[in-house]
C-alpha positions in Angstrom: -37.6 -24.1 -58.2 -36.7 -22.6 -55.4 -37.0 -18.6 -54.5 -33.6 -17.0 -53.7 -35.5 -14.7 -51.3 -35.7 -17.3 -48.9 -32.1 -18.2 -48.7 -31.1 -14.7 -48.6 -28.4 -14.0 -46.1 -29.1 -11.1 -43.6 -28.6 -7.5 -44.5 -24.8 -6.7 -43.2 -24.4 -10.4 -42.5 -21.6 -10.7 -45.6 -18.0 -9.5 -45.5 -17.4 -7.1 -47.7 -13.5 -8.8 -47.5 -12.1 -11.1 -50.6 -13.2 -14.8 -50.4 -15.1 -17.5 -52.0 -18.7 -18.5 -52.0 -20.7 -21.6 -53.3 -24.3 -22.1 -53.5 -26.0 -25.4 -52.6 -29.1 -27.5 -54.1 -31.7 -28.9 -51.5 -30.1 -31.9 -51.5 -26.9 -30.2 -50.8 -24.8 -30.3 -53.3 -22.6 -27.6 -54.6 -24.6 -26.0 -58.0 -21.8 -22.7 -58.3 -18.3 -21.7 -56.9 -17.2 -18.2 -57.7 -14.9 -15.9 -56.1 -15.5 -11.8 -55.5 -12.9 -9.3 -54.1 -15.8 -7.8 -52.4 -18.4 -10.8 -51.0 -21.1 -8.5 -49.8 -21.1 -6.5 -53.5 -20.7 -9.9 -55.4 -23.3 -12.0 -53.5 -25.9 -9.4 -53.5 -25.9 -9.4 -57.1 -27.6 -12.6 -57.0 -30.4 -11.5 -54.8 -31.8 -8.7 -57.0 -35.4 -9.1 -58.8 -34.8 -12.2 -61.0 -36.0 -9.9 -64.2 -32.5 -8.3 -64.0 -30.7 -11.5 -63.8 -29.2 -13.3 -66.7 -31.4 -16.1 -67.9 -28.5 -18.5 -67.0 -27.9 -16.3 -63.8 -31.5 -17.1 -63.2 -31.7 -20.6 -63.3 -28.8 -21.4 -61.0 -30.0 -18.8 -58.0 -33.5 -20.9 -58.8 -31.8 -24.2 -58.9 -29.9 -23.7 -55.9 -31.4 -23.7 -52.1 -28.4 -21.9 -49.8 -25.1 -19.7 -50.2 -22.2 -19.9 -47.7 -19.0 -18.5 -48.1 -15.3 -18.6 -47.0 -13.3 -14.8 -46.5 -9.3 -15.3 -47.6 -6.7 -12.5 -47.0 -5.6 -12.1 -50.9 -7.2 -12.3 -54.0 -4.5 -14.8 -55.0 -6.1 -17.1 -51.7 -9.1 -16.8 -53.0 -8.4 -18.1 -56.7 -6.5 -21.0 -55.0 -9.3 -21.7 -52.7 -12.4 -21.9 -55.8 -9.7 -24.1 -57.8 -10.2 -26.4 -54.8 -13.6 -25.9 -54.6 -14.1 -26.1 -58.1 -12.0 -29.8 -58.1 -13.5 -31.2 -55.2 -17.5 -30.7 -55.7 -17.4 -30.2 -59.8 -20.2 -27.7 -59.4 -22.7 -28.0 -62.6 -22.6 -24.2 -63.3 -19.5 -24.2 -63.4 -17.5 -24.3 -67.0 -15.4 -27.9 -67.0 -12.1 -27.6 -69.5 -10.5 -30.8 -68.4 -10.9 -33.3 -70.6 -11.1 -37.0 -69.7 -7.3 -37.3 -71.3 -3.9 -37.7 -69.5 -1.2 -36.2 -72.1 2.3 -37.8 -71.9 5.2 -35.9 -70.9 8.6 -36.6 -70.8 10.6 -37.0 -68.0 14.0 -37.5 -66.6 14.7 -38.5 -63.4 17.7 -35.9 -61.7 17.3 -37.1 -58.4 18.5 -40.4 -59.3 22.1 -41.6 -59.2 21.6 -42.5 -62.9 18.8 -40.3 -64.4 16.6 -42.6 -66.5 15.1 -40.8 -69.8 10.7 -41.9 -69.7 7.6 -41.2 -71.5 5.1 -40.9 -68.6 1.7 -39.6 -67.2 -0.2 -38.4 -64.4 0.6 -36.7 -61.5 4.6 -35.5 -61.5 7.2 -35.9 -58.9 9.9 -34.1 -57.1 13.0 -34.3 -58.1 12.4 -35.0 -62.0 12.2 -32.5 -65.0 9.2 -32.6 -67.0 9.4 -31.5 -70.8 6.0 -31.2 -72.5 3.4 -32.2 -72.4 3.1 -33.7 -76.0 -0.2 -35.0 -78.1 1.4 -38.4 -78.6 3.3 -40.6 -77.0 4.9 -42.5 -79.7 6.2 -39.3 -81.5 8.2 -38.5 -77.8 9.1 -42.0 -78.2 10.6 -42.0 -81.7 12.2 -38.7 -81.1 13.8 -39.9 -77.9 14.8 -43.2 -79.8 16.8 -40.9 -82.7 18.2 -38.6 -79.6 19.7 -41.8 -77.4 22.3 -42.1 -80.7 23.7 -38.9 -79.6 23.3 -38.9 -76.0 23.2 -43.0 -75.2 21.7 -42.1 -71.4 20.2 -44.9 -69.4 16.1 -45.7 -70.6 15.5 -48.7 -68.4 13.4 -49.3 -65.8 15.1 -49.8 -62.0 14.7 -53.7 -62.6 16.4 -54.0 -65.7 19.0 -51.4 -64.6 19.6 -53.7 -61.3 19.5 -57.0 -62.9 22.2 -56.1 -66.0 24.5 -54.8 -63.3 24.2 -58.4 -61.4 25.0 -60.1 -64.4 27.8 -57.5 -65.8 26.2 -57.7 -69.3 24.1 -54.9 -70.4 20.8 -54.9 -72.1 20.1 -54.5 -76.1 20.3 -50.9 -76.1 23.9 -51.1 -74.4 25.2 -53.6 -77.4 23.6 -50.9 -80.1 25.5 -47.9 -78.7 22.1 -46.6 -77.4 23.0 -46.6 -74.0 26.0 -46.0 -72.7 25.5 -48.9 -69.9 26.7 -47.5 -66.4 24.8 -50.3 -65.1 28.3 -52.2 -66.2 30.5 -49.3 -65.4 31.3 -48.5 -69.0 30.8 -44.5 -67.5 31.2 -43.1 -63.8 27.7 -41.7 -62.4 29.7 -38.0 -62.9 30.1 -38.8 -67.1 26.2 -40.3 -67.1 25.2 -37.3 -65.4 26.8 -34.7 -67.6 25.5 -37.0 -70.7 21.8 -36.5 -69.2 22.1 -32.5 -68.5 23.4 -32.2 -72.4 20.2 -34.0 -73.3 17.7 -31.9 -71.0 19.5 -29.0 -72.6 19.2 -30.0 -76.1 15.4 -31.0 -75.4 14.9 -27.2 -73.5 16.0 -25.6 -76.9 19.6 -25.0 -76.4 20.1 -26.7 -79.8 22.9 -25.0 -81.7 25.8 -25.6 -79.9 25.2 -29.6 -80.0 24.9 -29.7 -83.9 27.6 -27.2 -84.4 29.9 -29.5 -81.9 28.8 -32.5 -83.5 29.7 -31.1 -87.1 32.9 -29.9 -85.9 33.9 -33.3 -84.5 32.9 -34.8 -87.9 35.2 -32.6 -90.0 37.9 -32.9 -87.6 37.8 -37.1 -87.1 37.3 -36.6 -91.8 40.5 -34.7 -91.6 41.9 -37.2 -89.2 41.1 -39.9 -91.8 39.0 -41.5 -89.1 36.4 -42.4 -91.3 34.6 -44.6 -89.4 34.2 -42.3 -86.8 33.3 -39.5 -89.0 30.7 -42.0 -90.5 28.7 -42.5 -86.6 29.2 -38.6 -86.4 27.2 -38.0 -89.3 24.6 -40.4 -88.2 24.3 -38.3 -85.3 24.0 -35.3 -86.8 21.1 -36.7 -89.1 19.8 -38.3 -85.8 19.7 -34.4 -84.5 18.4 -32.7 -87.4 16.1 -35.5 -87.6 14.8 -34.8 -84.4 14.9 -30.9 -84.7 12.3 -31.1 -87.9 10.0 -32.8 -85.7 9.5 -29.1 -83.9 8.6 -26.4 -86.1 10.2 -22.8 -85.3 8.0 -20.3 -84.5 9.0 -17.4 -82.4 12.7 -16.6 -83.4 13.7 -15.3 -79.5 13.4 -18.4 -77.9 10.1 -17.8 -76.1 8.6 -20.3 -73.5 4.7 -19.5 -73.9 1.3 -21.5 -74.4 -0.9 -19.9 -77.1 -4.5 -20.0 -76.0 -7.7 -19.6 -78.1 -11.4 -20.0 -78.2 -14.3 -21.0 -80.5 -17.8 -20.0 -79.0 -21.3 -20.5 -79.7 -24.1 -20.3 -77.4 -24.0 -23.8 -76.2 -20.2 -24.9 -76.2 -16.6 -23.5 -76.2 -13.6 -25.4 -77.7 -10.4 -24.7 -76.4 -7.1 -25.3 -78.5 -3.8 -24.9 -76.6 -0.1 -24.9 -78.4 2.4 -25.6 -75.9 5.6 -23.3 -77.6 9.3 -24.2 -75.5 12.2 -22.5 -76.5 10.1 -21.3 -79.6 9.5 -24.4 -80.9 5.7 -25.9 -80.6 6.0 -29.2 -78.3 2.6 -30.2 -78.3 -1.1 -29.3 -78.7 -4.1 -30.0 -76.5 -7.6 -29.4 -77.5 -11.1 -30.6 -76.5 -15.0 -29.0 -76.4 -16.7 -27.8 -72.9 -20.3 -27.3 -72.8 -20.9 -23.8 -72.2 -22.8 -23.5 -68.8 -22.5 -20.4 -67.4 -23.0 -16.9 -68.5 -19.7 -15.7 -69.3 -17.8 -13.2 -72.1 -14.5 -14.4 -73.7 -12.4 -13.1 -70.9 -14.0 -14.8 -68.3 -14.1 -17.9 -70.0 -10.3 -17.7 -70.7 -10.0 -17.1 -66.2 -12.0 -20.2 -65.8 -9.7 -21.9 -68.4 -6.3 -20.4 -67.0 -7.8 -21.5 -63.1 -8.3 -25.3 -63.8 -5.6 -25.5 -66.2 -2.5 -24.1 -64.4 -4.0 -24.1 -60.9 -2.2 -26.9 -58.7 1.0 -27.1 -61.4 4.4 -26.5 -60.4 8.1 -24.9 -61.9 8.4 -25.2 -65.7 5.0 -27.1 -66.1 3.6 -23.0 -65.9 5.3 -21.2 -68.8 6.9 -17.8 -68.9 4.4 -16.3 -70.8 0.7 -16.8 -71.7 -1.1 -15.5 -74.8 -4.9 -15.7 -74.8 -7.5 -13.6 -77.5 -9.0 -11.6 -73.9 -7.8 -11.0 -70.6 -9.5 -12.4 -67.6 -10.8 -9.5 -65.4 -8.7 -9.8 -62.5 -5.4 -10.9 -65.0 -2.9 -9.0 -62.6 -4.4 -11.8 -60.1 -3.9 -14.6 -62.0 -0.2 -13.7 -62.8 0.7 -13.5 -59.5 -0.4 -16.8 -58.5 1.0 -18.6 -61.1 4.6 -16.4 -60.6 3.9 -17.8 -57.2 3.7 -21.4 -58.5 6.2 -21.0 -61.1 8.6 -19.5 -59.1 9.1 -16.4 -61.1 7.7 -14.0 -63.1 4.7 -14.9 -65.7 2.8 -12.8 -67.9 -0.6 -13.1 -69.4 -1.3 -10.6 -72.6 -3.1 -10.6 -75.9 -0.8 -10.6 -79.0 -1.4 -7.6 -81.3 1.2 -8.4 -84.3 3.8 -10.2 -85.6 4.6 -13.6 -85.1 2.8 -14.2 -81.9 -0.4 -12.8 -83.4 -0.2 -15.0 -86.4 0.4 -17.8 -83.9 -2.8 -17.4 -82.3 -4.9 -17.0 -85.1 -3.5 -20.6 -86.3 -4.7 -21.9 -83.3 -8.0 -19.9 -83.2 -8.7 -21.3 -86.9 -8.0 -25.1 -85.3 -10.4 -24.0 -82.5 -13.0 -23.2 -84.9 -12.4 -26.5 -87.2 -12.4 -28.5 -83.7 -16.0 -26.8 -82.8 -17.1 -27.8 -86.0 -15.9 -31.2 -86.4 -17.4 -31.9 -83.3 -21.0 -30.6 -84.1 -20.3 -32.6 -87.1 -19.8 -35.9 -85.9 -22.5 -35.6 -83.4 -24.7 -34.9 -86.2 -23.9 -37.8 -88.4 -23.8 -40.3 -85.9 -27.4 -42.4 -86.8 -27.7 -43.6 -83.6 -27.8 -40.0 -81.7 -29.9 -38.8 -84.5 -32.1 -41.8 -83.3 -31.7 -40.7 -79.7 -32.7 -37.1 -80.6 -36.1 -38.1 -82.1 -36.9 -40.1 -79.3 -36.3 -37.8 -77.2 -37.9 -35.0 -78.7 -41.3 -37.1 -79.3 -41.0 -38.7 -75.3 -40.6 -34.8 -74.4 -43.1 -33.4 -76.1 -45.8 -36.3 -76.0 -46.3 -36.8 -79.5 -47.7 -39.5 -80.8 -44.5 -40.4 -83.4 -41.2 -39.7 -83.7 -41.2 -36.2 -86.0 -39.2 -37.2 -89.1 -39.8 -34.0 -90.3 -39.1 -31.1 -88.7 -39.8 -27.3 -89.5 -38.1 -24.3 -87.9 -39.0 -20.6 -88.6 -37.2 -17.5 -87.5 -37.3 -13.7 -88.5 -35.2 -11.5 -88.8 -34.7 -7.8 -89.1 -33.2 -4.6 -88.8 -34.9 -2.0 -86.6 -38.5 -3.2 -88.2 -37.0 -2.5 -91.8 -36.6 -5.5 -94.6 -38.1 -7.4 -92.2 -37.8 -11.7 -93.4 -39.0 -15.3 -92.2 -36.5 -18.3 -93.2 -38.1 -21.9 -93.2 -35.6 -24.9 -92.7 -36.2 -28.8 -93.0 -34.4 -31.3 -91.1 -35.8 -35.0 -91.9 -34.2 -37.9 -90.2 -32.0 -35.4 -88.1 -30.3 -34.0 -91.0 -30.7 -30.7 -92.9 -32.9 -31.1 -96.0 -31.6 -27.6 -98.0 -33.2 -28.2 -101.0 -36.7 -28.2 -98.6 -35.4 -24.1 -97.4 -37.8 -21.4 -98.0 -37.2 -17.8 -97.6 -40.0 -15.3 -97.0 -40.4 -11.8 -97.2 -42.9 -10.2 -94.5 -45.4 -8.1 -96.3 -48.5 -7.2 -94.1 -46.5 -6.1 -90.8 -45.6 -2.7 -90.6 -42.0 -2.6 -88.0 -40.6 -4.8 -85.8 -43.1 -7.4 -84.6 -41.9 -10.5 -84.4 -45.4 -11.9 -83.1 -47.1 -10.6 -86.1 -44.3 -11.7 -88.6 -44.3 -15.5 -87.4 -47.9 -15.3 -87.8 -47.7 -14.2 -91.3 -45.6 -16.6 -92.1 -47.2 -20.1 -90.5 -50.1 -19.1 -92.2 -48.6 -18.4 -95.9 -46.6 -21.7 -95.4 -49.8 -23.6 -94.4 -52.6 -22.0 -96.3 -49.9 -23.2 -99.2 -50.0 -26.7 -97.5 -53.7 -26.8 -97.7 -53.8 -25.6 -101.7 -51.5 -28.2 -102.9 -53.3 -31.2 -100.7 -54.9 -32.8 -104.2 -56.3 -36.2 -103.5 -54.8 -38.8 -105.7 -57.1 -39.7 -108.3 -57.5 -43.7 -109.1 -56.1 -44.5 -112.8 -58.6 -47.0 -113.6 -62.1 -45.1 -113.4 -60.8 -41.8 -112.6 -62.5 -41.3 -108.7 -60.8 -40.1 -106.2 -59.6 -43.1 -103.5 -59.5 -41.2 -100.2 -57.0 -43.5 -98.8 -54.5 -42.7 -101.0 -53.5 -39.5 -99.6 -52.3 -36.2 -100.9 -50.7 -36.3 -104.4 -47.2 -34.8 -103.5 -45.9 -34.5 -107.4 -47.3 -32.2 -109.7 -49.4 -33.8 -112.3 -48.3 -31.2 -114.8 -44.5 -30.7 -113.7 -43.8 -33.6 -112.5 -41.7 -32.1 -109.9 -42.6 -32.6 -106.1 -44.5 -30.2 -104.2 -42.8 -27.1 -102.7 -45.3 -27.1 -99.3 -47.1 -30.4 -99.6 -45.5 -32.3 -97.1 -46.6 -32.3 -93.4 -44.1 -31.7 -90.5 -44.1 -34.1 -87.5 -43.1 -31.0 -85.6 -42.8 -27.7 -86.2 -40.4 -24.9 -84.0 -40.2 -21.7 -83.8 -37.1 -19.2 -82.6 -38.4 -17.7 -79.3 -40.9 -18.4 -76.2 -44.4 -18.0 -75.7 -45.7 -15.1 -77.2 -44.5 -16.3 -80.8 -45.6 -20.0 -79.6 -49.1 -18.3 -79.0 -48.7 -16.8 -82.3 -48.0 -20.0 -84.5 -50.1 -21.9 -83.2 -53.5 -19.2 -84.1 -52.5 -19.0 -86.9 -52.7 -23.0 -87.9 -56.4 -22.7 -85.5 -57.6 -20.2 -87.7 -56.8 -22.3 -90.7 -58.2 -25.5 -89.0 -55.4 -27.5 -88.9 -54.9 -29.6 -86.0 -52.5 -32.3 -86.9 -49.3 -30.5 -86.2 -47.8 -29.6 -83.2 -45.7 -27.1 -82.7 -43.1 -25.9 -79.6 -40.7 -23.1 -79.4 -37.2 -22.7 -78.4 -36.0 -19.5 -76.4 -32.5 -18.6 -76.6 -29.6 -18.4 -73.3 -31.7 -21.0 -71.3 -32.7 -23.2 -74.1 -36.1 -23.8 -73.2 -38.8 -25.7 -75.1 -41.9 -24.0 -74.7 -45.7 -25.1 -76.0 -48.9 -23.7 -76.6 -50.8 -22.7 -73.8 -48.9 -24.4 -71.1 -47.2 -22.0 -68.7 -43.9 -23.4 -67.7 -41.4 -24.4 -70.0 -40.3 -28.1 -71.0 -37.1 -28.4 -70.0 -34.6 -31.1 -71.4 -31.1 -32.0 -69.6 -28.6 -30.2 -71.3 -26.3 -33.0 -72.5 -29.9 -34.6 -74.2 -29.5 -35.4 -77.8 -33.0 -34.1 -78.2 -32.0 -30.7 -77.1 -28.5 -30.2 -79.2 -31.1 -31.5 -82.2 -33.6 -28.7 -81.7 -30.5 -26.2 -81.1 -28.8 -26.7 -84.2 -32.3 -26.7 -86.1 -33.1 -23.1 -84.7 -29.6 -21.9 -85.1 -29.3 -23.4 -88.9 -32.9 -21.2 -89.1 -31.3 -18.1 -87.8 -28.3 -18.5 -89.8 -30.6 -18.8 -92.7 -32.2 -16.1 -92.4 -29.6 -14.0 -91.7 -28.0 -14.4 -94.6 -31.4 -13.7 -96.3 -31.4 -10.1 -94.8 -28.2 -9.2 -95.5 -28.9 -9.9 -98.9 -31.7 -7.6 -99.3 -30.5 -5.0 -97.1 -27.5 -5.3 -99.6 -29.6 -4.8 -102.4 -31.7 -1.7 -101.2 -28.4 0.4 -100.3 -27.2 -0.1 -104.0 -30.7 1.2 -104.7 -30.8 3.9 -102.3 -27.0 5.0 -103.1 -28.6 5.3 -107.1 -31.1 7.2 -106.1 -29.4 10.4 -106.8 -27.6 9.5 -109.9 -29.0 11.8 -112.6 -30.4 10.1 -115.5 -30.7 6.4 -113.6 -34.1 5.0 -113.9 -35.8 2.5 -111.4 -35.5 0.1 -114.6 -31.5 0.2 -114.9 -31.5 0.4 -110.9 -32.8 -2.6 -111.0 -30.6 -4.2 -113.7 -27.2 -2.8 -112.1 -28.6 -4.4 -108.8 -29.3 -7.6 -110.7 -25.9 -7.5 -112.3 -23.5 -6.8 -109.5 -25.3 -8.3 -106.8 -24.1 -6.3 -103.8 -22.8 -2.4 -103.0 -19.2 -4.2 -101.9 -18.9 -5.3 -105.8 -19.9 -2.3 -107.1 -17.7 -0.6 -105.1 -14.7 -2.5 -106.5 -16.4 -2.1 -109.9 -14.1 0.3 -112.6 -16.3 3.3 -114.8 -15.9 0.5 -117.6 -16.8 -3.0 -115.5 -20.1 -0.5 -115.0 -20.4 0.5 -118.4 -20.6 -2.8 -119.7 -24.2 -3.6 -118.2 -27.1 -3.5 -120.6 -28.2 0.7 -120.8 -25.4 1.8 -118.7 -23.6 4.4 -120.8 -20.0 6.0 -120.1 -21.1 9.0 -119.0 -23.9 7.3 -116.7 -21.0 4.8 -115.7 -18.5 7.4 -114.1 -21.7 9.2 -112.6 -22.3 5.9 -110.5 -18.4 5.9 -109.9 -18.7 8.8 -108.6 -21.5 8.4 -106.2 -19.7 5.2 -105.0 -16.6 6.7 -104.3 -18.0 9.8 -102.3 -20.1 7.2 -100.3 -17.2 5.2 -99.3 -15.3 8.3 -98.4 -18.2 9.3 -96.1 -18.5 6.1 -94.5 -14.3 5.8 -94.0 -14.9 9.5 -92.3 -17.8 8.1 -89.8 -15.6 5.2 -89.3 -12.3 6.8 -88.4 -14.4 9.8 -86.0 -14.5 7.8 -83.4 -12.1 5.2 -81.6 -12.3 3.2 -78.5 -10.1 2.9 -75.4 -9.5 -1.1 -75.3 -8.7 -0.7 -71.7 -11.8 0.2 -70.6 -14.1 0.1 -73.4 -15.0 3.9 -73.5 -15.9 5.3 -77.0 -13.9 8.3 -77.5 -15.2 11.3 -80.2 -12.3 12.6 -82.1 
């Protein structure tokens, strides 16, 4: 690891004038690109005692050997510039959005004599009009299919275009009424033209006017007793509405905008985008980034709006852009893309209505695509496989751990303090093997002490239910056989019998230290036993003093993540459930006439204070002992708690613009 001391740059020696900056490895490559309005204030950020630095901060000013940076004129320069930068070295710390996908757009090509209607990808050219871009090809292609009924514009490449016009005779789609063949001269390039716009328009959202014409031409040719005609109108009509159901409505004023949101977790971000033209949702684009640097909602959303719109031209940037936070420098980022779009473009979070609802229905497909994602990872056998391979090569141990402990506490301000147990085996959870545990001989918040406790309950309980297996036949004990894991009375397996191949704890050394005395003190020496600290995700083990530390796309890694973030979760819900549970308590305290007996049994019946809240005098009344009178006492003292709390809720507010809290 390098020492950021020694690449410092020179006090004075950085502009204090807008630019970019990147830092470089020792082997030269480009680790970061950011951008500051103020280089000299950014960049010495970086260079402060590493103790103030975010973990993640840490590790790249560590990882990295040199800074330089480039000074730009605008802020707007200097976004343009780190898109560049950002494209050309794919920096590691760095958040990457793009996915390995090209999505299909559809084009039609205005700059040519004939414009020719095409599903295509890749870069874009001058001269053509993009619509899009769309999640599949083949529904463009089936909607364009239904559309060429109604305006039969040319959909042939150059060669076939060229080659019907030598032989006068027109392809298939020219015999089916699907094209209206200028290759032959059945229409002028003027009347092909003019049949192309109508369809770019219809496409755009200017939808009305084409089915109202197309219904009035069908009434008229009925009238006419041109029934034939009438007939291929209708089919047209279908052929439109056909195509029209294909695009749900969803903002009624015709808005052009992409609807952006975010599922987070410490390790990844999944971004779902829902590309909305003319107010009707075109197409949807979603993948999963690894979350490598340390950044809140809003500046992921910058990095997301830099490499998605950054380089894009005209109508490919919408008019309007919602996302769930705005970027820090927003104002920045909407003039460049005004630039790029050629006028104005806004970037805002939704607060109601439609738009709001909008985003929310792509922030619950965000959160589905974040967990489908972990999902299939974690079913896949052969990156379970991977994992335990990893994990054992990693660690040195002598086997693959099969089974695998995790312990984390949990508390509030040192009060119902809690330990949860999880059990992964073969890579996947084991919830029947969960154990809660309630911290009993540390007083406050100690952590050290709680993990500890609870090792040494878990494994003391390990060593009191290892009974050898006794032989059948003459009744001695055959020390080969191992520890009996079933309970000769019960029948039923032992709770803590079975011994871990690994077991991990939630945090670094000092609860690392404290696991590990505790098994020393109760002589057991077969099981080892690493921790995992949060933000830089490093594997820690007893006694050694710098951390193990596995590549962040390893299998082996993600499996030891989701193991200590199922623990947490755990016991997380474990605490809330108590804490639950003693403010019913507490809140009965001062109910005249309620015993700690029919505490108890109220707290046993409704579960929680939010269902006791909800609870009626005569819901209450019907628990065992509770009497009316008792009943609308406990009402009472419900109500007047919910009023207080609805009073400390609403006395203060908070200025979204700038975060302040403000006393009312």
């Amino acid at each position: 690891m390098a020492d950021p001391s020694t690449y410092k740059p020179e006090p004075g020696s950085i502009p204090t004038r807008p630019g970019v900056y990147r830092f470089r490895d020792k082997d030269g490559r480009v680790v970061y690109v950011g951008k500051a309005k103020n280089l000299r204030a950014r960049l010495s950020s970086y260079f402060q005692d590493l103790a103030n630095l975010h973990p993640r901060t840490q590790t790249m000013v560590t990882t990295a050997a040199g800074v330089e940076w480039t000074v730009v004129a605008t802020e707007v320069e200097a976004l343009q510039l780190e898109y560049s930068w950002i494209k050309e070295f794919d920096p590691r710390f760095n958040v990457k959005y793009r996915d390995d996908k090209s999505y299909p757009w559809l084009a039609v090509t205005l700059s040519e004599e004939y414009p020719r209607v095409m599903v295509g990808r890749g870069a874009k050219k001058k001269g053509t009009k993009y619509f899009g871009p769309y999640s599949h090809a083949w529904a463009i292609r089936e909607t364009v299919d239904q559309l060429l009924r109604v305006f039969p514009m040319r959909s042939c490449s150059n060669g076939v275009f060229k080659r019907s016009g030598q032989i006068g005779r027109p392809c298939l789609l020219g015999y089916i009424d699907k094209c209206s063949a200028p290759c032959i001269g059945r229409v002028d390039a003027d009347e092909h033209r003019r049949i192309a716009e109508d369809f770019c328009d219809f496409i755009g959202g200017r939808t009305d006017a084409f089915v109202k014409k197309v219904e009035r031409q069908m009434y008229a040719a009925s009238d006419a007793q041109e029934y034939e005609r009438a007939a291929r109108l209708r089919d047209d009509l279908s052929a439109l509405n056909k195509a029209l159901e294909r695009q749900a409505v969803v903002f009624g004023d015709g808005t052009d905008a992409d609807v952006i949101a975010l599922a987070e977790d410490p390790l990844e971000v999944a971004v779902q985008i829902f590309h909305v033209r003319a107010g009707r949702i075109r197409g949807q684009r979603g993948w999963v980034a690894d979350r490598v640097a340390d950044l809140d909602t809003g500046g992921l959303v910058g990095e997301f709006l830099l490499q998605l719109y950054a380089g894009e031209e005209g109508d490919a940037i919408p008019r309007e852009i919602l996302v769930p936070a705005l970027p820090e420098d927003a104002s920045t980022f909407e003039q460049l893309l005004s630039e790029s779009r050629g006028s104005r473009v806004t970037i805002r979070v939704p607060q109601r209505g439609d738009k709001k609802a909008l985003q929310q229905t792509v922030a619950q497909n965000a959160a589905q695509s974040l967990a489908l994602h972990k999902t299939k990872r974690a079913s896949d056998l052969t990156a379970r496989n991977q994992a335990l391979e990893e994990i054992q090569k990693a660690l040195e141990l002598p086997t693959a751990p099969l089974r695998i402990e995790c312990y984390d506490i949990s508390n509030l301000q040192g009060t119902e303090v809690v330990a949860s147990m999880v059990v992964f085996e073969d890579g996947l959870a084991r919830k029947g093997e969960y154990r809660r545990f309630v911290i009993k001989g540390v007083q406050g918040q100690n952590d050290v002490a709680s993990m500890h406790e609870v090792i040494t309950r878990r494994f003391r309980r390990l060593l009191d239910e290892r009974i050898e297996r006794p032989d059948l036949a003459n009744g001695e004990v055959d020390p080969e056989s191992g520890p009996l894991l079933v309970d000769p009375d019960t029948g039923k397996p032992r709770k803590f019998a079975y011994t871990p191949g690994l077991v991990v704890v939630d945090g670094g050394p000092p609860q690392v230290a404290a696991a590990q005395r505790a098994l020393d003190e109760l002589g057991i020496d077969d099981v080892p036993v690493c921790g995992l600290a949060k933000r830089l995700e490093e594997v820690w083990l007893p006694g050694d003093p710098d951390p193990v530390i596995m590549p962040r796309s390893s299998e082996g890694l993600y499996l030891l993540q989701r193991i200590r973030d199922e623990a947490h979760r755990f016991a997380i819900t474990h605490h809330r459930s108590r804490r639950s549970k003693s403010m019913v308590e507490s809140l009965l305290d001062d109910v005249p006439g309620l015993g700690e007996v029919r505490r108890k049994t109220l707290v046993k019946h409704f579960g929680s204070l939010k269902k006791l809240r909800a609870a009626t005098p005569e819901e209450i009344a019907e628990v065992p002992g509770i009497g009316p009178a008792t009943a609308r006492s406990i009402a009472e003292a419900v109500a007047r708690e919910s009023a207080a709390r609805q009073d400390s809720t609403q006395a203060v507010s908070v200025n979204t613009a700038t975060g302040e809290i403000i006393e009312e």
